[in-house]
KELUMNU-98466 format. One record per atom (N, C-alpha, C, CB): residue in three letters; atom name; x, y, z. Coordinates in steps of 0.001 Angstrom, whole numbers. Glycine has a CB too. Example, Ala and Ser with C-alpha at 12.3 -4.5 7.8 and 13.67 -1.06 7.14 Angstrom:
BEGIN
[node 'ALA'; 'N'; [13190; -5690; 7800]]
[node 'ALA'; 'CA'; [12300; -4500; 7800]]
[node 'ALA'; 'C'; [13200; -3300; 7800]]
[node 'ALA'; 'CB'; [11308; -4473; 9046]]
[node 'SER'; 'N'; [12850; -2250; 7080]]
[node 'SER'; 'CA'; [13670; -1060; 7140]]
[node 'SER'; 'C'; [12900; 30; 7870]]
[node 'SER'; 'CB'; [14084; -598; 5725]]
//
This chain:
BEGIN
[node 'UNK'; 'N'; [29755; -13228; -13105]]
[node 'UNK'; 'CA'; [28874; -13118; -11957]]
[node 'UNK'; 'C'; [28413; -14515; -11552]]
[node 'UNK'; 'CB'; [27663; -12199; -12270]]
[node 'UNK'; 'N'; [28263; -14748; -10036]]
[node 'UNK'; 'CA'; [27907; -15892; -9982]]
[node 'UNK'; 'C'; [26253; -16616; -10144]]
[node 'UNK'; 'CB'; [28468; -16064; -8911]]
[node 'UNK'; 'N'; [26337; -17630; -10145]]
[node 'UNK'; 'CA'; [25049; -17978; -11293]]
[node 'UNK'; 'C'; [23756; -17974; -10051]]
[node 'UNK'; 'CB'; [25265; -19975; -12350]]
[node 'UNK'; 'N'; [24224; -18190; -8789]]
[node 'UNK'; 'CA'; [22962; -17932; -7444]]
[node 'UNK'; 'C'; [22987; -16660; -7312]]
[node 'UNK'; 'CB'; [23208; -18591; -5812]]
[node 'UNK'; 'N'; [24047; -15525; -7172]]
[node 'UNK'; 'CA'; [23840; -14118; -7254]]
[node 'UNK'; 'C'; [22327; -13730; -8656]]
[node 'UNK'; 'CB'; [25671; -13431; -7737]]
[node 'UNK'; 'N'; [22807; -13903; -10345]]
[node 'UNK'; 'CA'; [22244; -13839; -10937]]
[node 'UNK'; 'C'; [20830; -14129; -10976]]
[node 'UNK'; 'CB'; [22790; -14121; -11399]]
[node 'UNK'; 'N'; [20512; -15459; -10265]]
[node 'UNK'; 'CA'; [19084; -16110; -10329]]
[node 'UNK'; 'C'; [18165; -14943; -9158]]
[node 'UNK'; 'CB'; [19171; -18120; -9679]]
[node 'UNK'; 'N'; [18713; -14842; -8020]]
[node 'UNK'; 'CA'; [18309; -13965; -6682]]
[node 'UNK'; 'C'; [18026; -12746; -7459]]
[node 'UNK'; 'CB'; [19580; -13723; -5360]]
[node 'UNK'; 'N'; [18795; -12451; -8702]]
[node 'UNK'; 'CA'; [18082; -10850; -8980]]
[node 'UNK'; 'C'; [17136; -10617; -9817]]
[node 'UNK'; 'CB'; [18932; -9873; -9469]]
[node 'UNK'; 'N'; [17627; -11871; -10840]]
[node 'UNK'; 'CA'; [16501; -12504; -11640]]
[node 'UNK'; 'C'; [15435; -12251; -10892]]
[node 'UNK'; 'CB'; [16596; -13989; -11939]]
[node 'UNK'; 'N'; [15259; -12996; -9773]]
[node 'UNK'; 'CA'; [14036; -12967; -8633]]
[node 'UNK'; 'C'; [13543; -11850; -8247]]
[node 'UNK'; 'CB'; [14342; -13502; -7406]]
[node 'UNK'; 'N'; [14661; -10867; -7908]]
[node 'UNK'; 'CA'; [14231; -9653; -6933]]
[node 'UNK'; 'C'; [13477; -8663; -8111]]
[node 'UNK'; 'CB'; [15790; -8776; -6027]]
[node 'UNK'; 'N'; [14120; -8629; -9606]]
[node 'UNK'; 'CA'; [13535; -7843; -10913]]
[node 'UNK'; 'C'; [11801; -8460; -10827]]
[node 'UNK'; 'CB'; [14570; -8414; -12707]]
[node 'UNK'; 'N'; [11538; -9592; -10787]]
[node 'UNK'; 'CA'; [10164; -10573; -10753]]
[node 'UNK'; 'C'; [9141; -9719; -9651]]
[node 'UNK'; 'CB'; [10584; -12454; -10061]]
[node 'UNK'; 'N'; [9723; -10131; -8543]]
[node 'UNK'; 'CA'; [9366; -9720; -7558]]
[node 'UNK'; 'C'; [8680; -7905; -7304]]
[node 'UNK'; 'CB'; [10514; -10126; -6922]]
[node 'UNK'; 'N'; [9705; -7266; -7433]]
[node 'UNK'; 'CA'; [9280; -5980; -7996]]
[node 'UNK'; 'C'; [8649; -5700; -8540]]
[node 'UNK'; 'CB'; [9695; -5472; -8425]]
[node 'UNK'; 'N'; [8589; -6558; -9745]]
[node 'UNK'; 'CA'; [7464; -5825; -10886]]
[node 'UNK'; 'C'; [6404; -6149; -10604]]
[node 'UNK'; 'CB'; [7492; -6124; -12352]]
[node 'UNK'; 'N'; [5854; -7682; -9684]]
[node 'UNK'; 'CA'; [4741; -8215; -8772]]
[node 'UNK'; 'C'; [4052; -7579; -7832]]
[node 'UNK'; 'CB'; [5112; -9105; -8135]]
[node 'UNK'; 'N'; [4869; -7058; -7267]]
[node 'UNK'; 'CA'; [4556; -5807; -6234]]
[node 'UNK'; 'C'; [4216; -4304; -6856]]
[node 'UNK'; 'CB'; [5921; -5592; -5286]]
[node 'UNK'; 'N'; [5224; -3810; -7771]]
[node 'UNK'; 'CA'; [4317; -2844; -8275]]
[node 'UNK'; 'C'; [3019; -3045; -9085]]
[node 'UNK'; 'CB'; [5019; -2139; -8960]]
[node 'UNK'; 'N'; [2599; -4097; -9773]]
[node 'UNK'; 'CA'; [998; -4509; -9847]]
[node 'UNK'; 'C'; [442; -4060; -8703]]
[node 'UNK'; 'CB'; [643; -6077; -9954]]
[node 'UNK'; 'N'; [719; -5055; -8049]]
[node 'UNK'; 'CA'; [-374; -5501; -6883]]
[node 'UNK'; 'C'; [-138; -3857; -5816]]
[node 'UNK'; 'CB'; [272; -7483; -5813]]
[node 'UNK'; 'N'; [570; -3127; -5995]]
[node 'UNK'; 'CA'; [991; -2237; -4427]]
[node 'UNK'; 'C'; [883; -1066; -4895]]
[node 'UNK'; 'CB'; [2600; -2381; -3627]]
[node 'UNK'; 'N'; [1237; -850; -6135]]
[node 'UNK'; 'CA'; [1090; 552; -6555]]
[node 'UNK'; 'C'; [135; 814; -7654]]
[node 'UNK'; 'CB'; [2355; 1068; -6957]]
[node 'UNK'; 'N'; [-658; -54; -8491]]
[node 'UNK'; 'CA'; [-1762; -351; -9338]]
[node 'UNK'; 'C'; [-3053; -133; -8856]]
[node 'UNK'; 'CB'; [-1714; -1587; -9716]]
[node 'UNK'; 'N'; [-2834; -1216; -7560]]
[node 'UNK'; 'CA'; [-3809; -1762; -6861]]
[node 'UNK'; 'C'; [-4279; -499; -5720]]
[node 'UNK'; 'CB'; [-3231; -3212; -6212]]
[node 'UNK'; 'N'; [-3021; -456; -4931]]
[node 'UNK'; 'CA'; [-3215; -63; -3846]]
[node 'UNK'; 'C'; [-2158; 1309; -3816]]
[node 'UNK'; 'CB'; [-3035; -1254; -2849]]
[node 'UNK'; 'N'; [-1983; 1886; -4591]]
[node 'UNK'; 'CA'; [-1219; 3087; -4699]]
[node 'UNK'; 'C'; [-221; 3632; -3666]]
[node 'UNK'; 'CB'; [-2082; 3996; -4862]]
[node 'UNK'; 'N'; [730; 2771; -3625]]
[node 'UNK'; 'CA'; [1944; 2838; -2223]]
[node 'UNK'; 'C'; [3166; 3922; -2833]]
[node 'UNK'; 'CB'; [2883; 862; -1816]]
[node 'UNK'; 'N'; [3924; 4313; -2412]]
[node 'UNK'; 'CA'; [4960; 4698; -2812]]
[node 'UNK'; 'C'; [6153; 3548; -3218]]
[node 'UNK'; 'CB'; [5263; 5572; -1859]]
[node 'UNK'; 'N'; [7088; 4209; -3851]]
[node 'UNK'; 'CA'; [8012; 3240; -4725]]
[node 'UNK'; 'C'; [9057; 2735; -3230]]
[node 'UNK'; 'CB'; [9072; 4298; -6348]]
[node 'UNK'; 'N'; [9099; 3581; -2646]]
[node 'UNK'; 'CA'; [9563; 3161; -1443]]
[node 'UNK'; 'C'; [9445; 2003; -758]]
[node 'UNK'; 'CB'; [9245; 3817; -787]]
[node 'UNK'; 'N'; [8258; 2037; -412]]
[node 'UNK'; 'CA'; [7638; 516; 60]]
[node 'UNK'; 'C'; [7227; -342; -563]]
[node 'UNK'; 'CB'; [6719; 455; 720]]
[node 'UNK'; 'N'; [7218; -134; -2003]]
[node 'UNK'; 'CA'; [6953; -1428; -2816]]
[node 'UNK'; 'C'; [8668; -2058; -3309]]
[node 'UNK'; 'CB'; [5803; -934; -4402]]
[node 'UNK'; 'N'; [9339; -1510; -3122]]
[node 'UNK'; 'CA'; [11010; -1213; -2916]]
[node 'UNK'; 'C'; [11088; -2321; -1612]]
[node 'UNK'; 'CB'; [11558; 815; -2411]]
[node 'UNK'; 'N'; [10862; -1824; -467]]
[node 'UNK'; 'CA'; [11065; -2669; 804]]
[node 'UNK'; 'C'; [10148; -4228; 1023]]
[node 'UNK'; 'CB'; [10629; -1603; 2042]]
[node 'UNK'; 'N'; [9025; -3982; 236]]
[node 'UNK'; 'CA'; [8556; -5322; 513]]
[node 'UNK'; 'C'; [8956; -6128; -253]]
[node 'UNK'; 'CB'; [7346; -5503; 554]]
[node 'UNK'; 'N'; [9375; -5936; -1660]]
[node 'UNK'; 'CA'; [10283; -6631; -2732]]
[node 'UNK'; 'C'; [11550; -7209; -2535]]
[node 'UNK'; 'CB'; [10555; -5817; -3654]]
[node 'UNK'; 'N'; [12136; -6715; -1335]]
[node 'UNK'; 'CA'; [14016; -7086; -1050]]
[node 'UNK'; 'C'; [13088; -8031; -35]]
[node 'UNK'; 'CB'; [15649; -5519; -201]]
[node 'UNK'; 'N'; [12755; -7763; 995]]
[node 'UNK'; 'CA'; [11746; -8738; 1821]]
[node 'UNK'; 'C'; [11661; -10239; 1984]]
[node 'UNK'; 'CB'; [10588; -8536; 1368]]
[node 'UNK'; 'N'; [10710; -9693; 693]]
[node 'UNK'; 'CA'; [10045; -11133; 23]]
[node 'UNK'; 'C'; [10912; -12030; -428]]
[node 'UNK'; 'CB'; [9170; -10953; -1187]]
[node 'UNK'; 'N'; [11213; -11241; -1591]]
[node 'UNK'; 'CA'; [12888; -12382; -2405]]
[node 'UNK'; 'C'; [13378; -12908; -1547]]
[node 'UNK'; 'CB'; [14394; -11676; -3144]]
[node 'UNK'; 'N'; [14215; -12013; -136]]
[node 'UNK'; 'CA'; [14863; -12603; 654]]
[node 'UNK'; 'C'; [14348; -14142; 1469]]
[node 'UNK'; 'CB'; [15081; -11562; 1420]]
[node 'UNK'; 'N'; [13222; -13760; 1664]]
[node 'UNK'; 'CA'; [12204; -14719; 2929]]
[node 'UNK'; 'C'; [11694; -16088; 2156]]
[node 'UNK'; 'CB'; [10459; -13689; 3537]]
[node 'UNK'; 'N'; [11161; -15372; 191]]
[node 'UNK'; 'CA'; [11389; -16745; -573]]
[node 'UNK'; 'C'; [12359; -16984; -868]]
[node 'UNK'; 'CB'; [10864; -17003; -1592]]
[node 'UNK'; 'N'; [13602; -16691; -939]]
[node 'UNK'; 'CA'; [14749; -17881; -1078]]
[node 'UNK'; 'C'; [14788; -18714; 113]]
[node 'UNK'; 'CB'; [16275; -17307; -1272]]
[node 'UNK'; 'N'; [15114; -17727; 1040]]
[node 'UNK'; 'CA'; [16091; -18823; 2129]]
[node 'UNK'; 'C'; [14583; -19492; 2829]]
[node 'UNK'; 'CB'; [17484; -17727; 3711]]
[node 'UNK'; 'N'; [13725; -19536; 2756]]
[node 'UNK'; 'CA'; [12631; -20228; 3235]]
[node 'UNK'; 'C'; [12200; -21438; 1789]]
[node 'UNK'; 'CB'; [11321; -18924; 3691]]
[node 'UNK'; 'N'; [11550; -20539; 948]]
[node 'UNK'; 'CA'; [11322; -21438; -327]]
[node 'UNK'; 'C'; [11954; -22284; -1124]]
[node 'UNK'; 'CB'; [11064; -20915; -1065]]
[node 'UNK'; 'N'; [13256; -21364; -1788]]
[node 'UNK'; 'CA'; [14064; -22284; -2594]]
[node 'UNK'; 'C'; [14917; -22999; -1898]]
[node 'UNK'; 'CB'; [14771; -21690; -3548]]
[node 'UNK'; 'N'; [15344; -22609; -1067]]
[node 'UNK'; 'CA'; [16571; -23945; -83]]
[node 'UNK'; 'C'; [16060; -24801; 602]]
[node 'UNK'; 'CB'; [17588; -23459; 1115]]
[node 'UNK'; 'N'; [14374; -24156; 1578]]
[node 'UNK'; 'CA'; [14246; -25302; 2184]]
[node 'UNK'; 'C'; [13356; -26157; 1502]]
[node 'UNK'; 'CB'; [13897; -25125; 3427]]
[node 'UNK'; 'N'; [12128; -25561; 1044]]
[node 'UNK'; 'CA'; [10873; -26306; 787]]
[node 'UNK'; 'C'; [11103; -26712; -563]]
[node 'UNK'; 'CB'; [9511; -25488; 974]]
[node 'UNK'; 'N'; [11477; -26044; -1374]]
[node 'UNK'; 'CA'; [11421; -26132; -3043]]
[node 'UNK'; 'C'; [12540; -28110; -3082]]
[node 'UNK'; 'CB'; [12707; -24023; -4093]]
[node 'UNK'; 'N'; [13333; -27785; -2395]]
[node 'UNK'; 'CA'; [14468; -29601; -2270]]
[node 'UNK'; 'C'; [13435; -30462; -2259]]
[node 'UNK'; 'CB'; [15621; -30083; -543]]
[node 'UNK'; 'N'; [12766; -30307; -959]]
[node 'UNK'; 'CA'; [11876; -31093; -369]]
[node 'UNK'; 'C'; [10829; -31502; -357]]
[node 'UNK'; 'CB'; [11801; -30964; 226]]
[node 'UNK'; 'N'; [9738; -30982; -906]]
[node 'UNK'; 'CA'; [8356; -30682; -1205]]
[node 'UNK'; 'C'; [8057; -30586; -2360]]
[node 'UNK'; 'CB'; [7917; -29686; -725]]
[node 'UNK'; 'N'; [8781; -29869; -3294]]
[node 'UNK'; 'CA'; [8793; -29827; -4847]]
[node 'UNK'; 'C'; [8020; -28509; -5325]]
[node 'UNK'; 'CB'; [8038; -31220; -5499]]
[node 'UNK'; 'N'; [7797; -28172; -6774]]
[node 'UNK'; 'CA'; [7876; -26919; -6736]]
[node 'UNK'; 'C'; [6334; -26470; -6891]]
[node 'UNK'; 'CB'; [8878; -26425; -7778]]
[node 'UNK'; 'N'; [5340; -27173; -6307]]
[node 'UNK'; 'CA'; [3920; -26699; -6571]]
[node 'UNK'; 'C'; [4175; -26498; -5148]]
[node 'UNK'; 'CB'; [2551; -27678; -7253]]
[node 'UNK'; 'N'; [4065; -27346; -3808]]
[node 'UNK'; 'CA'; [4235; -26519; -2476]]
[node 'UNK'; 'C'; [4737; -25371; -2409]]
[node 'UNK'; 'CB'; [4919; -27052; -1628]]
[node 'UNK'; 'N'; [6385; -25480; -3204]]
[node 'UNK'; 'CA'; [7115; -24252; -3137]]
[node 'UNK'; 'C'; [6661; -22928; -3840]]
[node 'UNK'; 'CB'; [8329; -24551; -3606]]
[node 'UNK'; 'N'; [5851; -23089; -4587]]
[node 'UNK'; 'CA'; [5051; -21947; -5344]]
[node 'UNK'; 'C'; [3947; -21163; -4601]]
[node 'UNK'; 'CB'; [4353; -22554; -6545]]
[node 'UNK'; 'N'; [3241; -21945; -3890]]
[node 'UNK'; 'CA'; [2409; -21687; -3234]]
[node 'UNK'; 'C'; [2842; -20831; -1852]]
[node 'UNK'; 'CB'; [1821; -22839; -3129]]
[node 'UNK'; 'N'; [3752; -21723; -1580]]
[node 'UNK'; 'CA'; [4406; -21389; -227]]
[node 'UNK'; 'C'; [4789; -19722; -125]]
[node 'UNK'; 'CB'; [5866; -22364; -74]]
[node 'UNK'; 'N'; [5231; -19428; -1063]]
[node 'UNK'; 'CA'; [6022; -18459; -1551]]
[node 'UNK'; 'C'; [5126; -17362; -2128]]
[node 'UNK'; 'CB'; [6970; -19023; -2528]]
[node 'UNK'; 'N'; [4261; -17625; -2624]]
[node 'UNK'; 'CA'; [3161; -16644; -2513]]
[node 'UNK'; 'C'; [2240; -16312; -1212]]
[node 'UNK'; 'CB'; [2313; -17040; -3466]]
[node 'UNK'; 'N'; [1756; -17182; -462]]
[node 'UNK'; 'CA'; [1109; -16772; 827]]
[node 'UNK'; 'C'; [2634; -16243; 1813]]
[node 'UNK'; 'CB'; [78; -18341; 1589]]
[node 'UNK'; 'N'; [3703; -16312; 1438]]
[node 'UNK'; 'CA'; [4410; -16067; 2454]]
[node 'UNK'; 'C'; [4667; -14858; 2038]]
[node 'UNK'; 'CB'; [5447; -16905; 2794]]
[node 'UNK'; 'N'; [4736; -13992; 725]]
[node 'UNK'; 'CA'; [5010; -12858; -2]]
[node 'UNK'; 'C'; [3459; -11903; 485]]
[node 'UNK'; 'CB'; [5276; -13310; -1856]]
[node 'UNK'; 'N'; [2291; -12564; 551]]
[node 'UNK'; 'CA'; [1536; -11628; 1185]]
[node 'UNK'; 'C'; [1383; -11694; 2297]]
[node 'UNK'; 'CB'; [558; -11494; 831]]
[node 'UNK'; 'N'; [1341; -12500; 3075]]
[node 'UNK'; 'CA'; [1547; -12439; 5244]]
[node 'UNK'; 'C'; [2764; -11220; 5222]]
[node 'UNK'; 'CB'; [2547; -14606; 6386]]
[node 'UNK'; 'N'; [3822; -11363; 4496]]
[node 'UNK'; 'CA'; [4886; -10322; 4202]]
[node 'UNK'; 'C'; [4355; -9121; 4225]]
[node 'UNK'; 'CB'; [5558; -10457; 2957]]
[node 'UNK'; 'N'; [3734; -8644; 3432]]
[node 'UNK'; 'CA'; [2891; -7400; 2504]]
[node 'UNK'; 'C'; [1888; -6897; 3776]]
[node 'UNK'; 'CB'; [1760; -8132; 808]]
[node 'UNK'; 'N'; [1312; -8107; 4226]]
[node 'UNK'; 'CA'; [321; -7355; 5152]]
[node 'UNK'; 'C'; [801; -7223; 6622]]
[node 'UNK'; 'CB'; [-1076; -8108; 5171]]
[node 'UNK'; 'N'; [2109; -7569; 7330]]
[node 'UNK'; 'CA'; [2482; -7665; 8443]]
[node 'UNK'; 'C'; [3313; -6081; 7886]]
[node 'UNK'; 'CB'; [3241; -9236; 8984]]
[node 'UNK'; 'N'; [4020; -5703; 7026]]
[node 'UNK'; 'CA'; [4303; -4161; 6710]]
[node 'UNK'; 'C'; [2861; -3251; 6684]]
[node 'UNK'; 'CB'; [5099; -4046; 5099]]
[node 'UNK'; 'N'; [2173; -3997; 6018]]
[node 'UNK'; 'CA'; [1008; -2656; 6340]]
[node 'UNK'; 'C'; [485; -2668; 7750]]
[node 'UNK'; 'CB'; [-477; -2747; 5342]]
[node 'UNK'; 'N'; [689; -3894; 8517]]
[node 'UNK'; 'CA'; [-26; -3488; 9728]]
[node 'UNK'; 'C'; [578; -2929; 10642]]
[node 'UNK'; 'CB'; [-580; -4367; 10296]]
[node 'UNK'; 'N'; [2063; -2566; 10110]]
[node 'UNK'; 'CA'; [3177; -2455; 11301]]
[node 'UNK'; 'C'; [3189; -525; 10441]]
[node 'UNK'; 'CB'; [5199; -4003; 11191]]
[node 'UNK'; 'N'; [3466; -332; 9427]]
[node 'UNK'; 'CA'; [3977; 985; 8732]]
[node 'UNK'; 'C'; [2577; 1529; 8059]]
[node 'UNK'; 'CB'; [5319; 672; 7467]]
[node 'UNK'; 'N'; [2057; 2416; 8753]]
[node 'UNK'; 'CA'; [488; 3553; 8116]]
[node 'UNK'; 'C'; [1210; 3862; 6942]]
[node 'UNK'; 'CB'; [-130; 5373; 9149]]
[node 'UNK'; 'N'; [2116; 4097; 5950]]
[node 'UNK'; 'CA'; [2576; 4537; 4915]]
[node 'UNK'; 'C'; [2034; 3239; 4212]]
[node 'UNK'; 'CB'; [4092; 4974; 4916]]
[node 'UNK'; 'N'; [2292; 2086; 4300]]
[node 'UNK'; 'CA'; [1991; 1540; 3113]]
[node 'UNK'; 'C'; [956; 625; 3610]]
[node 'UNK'; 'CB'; [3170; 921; 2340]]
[node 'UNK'; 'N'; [230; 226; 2489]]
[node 'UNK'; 'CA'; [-1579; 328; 2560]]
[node 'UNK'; 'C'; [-1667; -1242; 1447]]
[node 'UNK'; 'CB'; [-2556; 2412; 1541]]
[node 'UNK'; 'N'; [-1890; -2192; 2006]]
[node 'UNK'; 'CA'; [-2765; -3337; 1732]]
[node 'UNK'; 'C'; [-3894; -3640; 1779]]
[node 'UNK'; 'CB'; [-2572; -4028; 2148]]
[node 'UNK'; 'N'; [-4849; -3315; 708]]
[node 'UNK'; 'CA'; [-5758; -4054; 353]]
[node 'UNK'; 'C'; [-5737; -5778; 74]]
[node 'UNK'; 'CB'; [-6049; -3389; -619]]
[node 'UNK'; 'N'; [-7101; -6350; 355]]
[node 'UNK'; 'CA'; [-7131; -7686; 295]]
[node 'UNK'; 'C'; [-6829; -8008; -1533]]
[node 'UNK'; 'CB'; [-8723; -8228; 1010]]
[node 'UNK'; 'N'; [-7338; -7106; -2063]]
[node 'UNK'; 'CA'; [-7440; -7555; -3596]]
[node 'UNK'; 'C'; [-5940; -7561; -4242]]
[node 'UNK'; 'CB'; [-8472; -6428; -4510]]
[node 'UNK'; 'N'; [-5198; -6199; -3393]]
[node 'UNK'; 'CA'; [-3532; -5792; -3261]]
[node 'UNK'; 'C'; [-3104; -7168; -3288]]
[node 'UNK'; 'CB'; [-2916; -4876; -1735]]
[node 'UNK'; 'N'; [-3147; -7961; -1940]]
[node 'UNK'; 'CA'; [-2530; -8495; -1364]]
[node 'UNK'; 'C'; [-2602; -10317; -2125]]
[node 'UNK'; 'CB'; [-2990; -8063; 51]]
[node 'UNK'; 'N'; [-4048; -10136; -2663]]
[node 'UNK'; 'CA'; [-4637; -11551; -3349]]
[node 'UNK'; 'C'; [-3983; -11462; -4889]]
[node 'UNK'; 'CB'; [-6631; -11614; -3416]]
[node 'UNK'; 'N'; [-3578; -10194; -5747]]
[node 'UNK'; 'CA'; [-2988; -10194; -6645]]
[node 'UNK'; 'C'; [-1485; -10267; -6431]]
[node 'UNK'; 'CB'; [-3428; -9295; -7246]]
[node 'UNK'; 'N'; [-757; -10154; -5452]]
[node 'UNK'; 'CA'; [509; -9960; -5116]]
[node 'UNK'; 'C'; [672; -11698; -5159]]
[node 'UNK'; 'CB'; [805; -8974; -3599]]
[node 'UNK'; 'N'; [-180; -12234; -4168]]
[node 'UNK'; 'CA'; [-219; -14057; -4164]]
[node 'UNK'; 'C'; [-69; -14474; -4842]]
[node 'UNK'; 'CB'; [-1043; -14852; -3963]]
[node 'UNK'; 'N'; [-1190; -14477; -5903]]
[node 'UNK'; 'CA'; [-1542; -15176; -7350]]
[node 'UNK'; 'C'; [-228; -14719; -7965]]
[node 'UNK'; 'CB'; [-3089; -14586; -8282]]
[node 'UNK'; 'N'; [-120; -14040; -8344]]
[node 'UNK'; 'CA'; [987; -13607; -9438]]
[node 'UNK'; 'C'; [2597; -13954; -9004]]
[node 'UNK'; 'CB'; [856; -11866; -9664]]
[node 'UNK'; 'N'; [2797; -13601; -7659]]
[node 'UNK'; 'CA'; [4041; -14432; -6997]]
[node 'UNK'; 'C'; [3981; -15947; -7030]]
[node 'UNK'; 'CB'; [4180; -14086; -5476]]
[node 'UNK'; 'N'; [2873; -16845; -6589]]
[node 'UNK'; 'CA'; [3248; -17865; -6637]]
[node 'UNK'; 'C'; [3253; -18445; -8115]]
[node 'UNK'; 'CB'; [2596; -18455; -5741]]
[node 'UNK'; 'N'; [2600; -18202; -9189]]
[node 'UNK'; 'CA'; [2930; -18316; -10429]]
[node 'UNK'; 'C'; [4056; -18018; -11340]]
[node 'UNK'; 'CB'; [2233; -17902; -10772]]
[node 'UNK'; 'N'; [4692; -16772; -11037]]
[node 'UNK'; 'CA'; [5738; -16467; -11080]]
[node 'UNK'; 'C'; [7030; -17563; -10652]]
[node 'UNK'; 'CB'; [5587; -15409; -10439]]
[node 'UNK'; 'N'; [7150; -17771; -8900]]
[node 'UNK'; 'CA'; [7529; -18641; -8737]]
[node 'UNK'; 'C'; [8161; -20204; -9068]]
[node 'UNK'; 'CB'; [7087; -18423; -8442]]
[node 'UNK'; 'N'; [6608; -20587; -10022]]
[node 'UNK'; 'CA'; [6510; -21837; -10579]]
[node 'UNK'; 'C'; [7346; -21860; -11479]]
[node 'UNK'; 'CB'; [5354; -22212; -11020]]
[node 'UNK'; 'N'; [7600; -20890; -12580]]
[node 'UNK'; 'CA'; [8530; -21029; -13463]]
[node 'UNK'; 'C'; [10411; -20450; -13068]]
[node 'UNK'; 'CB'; [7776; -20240; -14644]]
[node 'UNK'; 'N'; [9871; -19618; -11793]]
[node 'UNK'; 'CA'; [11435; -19454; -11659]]
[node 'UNK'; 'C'; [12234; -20724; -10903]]
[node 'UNK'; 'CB'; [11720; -18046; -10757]]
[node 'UNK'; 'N'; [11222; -21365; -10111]]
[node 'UNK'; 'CA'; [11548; -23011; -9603]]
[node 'UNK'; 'C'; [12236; -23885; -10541]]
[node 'UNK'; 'CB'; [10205; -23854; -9302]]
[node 'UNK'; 'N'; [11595; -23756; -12077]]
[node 'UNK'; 'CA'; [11255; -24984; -12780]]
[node 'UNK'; 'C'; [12929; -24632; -13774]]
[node 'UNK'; 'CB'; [9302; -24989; -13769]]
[node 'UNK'; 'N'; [13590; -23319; -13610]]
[node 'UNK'; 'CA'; [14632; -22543; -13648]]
[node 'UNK'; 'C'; [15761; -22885; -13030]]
[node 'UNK'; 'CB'; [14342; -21517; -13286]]
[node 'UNK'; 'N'; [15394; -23227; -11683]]
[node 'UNK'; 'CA'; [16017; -23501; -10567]]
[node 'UNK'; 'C'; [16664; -25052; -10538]]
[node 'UNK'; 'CB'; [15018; -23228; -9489]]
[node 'UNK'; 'N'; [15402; -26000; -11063]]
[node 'UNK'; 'CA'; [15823; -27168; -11001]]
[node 'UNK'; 'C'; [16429; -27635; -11924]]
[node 'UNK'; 'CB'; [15089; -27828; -10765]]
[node 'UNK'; 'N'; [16301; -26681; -13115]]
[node 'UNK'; 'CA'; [17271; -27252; -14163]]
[node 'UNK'; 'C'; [18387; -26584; -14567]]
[node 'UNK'; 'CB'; [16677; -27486; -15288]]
[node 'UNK'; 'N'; [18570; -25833; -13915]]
[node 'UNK'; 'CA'; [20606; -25008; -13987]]
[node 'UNK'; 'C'; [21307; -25890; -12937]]
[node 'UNK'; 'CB'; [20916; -22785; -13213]]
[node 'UNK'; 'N'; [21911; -26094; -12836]]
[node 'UNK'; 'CA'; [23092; -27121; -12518]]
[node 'UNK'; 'C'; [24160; -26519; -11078]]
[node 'UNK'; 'CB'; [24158; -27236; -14170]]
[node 'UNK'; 'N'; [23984; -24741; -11635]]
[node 'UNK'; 'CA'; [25148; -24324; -11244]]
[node 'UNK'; 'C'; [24394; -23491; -10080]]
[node 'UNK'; 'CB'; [26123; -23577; -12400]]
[node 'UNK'; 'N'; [22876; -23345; -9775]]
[node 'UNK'; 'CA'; [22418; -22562; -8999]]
[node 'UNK'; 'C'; [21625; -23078; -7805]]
[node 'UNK'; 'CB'; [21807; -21797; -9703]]
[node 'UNK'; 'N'; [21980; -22529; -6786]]
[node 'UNK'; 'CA'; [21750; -23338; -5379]]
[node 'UNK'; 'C'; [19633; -23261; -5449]]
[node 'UNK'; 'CB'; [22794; -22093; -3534]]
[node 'UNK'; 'N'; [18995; -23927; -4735]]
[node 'UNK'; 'CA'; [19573; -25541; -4365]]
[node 'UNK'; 'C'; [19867; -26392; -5469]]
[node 'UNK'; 'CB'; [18521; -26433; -3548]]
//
C-alpha cells in the first residue's frame, strides 16, 4: 500500500475517533454525520494543512490551522444540516483534540521520507 494512502487513513482513523468524542459524547449526533464530518475534515486538513501550510509555516501553524479549520468544518454542517447538532463545547473539544492530534501526526509526516509533503 502506498505510504501517502496509509498516512491519510492513519488520519481519517484519528480523525473519527476526534469527532466521535467531541460529536457523539458531547453532542450526541448520529454515526452518520460524525462519519461525514470526519472524511471532510481529513480531506480539507490534508490538501489545505499538510501540503500547503504544514511545508511552509511548520507544524505548530499547521496544527492549529487544522484544528480551527476541522471546527468552522463541524459548524458550517451544523448550520447547513438540522440533523447534526454543534455545540460550542462539541466544537471546542473537536479543536483542541484535532489540533493536538495533528501535532504528532505532522511530526510523522516530517520524518517518513516516503510520504507527501
Amino acid at each position: 500500500m502506498n505510504n501517502t494512502l496509509t498516512a491519510l487513513v492513519v488520519k481519517f482513523v484519528m480523525t473519527f475517533l476526534l469527532a466521535t468524542i467531541a460529536f457523539r459524547f458531547v453532542d450526541a449526533n448520529t454515526w452518520q454525520w460524525i462519519l461525514v464530518v470526519s472524511v471532510a475534515s481529513t480531506l480539507l486538513n490534508y490538501l489545505v494543512g499538510d501540503l500547503l501550510v504544514l511545508p511552509t509555516l511548520g507544524n505548530a501553524v499547521a496544527s492549529v490551522g487544522d484544528g480551527l479549520m476541522g471546527a468552522l468544518l463541524a459548524y458550517a454542517v451544523a448550520v447547513y444540516i438540522p440533523e447534526f447538532s454543534a455545540s460550542f463545547a462539541g466544537l471546542a473539544v473537536f479543536a483542541v483534540t484535532v489540533a493536538l492530534g495533528e501535532y504528532f501526526f505532522h511530526q510523522f509526516l516530517l520524518s517518513a521520507d516516503k510520504v507527501a509533503p
